[in-house]
C-alpha positions as CSV (number, residue, x, y, z in Angstrom):
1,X,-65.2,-159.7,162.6
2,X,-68.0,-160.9,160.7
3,X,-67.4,-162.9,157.3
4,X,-69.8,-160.0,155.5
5,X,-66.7,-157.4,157.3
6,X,-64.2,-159.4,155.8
7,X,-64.9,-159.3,152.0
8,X,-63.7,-156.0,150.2
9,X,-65.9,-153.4,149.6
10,X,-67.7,-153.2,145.5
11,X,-65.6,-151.1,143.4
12,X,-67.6,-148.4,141.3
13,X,-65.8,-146.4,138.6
14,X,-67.0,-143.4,138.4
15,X,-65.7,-141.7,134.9
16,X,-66.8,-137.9,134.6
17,X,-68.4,-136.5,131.9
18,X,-66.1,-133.3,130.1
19,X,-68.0,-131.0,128.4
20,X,-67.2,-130.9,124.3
21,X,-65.2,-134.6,124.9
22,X,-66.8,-137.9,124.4
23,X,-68.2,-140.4,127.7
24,X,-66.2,-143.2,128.1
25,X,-69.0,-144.9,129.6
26,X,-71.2,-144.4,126.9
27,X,-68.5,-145.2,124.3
28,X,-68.3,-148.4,126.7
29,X,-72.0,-149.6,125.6
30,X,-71.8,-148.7,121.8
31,X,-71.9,-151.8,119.6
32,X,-69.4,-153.3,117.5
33,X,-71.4,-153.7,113.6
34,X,-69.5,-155.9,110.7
35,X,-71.3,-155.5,107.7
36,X,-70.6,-157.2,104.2
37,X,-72.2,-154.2,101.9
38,X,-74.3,-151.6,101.7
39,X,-77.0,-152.5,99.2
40,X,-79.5,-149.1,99.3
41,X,-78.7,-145.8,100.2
42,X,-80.9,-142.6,100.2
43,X,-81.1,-138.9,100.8
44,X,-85.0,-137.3,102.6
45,X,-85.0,-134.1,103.0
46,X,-81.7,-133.0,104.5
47,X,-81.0,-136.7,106.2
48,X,-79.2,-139.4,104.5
49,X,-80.2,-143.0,105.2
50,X,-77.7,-145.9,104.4
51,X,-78.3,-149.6,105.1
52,X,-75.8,-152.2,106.1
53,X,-76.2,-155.4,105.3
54,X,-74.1,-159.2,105.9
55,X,-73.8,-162.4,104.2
56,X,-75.6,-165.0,106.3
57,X,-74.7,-168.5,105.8
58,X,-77.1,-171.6,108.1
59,X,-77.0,-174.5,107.9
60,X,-79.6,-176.8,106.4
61,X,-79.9,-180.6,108.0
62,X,-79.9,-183.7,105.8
63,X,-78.1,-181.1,102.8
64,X,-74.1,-180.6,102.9
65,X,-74.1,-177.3,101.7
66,X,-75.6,-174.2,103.9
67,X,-78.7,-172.2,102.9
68,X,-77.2,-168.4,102.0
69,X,-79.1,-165.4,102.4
70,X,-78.6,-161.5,103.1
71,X,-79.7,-159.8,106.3
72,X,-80.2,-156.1,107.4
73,X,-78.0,-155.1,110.4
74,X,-78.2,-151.6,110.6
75,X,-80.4,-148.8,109.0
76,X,-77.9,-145.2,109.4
77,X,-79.4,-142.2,109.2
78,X,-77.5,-139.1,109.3
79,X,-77.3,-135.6,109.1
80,X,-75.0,-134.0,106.0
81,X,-72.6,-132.6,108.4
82,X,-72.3,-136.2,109.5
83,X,-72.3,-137.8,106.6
84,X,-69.7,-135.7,105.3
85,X,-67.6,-136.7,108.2
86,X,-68.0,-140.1,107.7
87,X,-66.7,-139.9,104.3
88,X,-63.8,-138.1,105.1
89,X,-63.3,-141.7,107.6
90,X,-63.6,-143.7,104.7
91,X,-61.2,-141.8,102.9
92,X,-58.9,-141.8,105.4
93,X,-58.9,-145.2,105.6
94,X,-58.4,-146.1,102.7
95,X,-55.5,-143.7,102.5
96,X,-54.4,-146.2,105.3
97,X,-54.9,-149.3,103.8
98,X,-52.6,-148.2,100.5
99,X,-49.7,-146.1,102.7
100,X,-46.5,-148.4,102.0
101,X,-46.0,-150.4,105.8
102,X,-43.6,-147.6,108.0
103,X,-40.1,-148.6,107.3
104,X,-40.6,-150.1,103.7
105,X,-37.7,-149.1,101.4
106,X,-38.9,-146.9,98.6
């Protein structure tokens, strides 16, 4: 047996697609976005445009404290539908992060 015979044969997923269901291997390329704020938001024509911003702090040499400054990392743009959806998100969260912890005493 040769040694390329002897090491196991490549593994490939293969994950279908389901109609009306989201791709798990497209879900497995999205990117993860932290943002600080949203400093401008907008509405043209039926699409609403939000952009997310983050606190950027670099370092400055010879100076102890860092040089601070904002940056863009993501310009949304949505349909009302969606927007609308992502609200009701929000909201949800939020609804979330005031909920008493399951199994507190009232």
């Amino acid at each position: 047996m040769t040694e390329e015979a002897k090491k196991s044969p490549l593994t490939v997923e293969q994950i279908p697609s389901v109609a009306g269901s989201v791709s798990a291997i497209a879900s497995a390329s999205a990117p993860f976005i932290y943002f600080d704020g949203v400093p401008n938001y907008g509405l043209n024509g039926q699409i609403a445009n939000l952009t997310l911003e983050v606190i950027r702090f670099t370092a400055v040499p010879g100076t102890p404290n860092p040089q601070i400054d904002r940056v863009s990392v993501a310009h949304l743009r949505m349909t009302l539908p969606a927007l609308r959806s992502l609200k009701v998100a929000i909201e949800g969260i939020e609804k979330m992060a005031t909920a008493p912890p399951k199994g507190a005493q009232k």
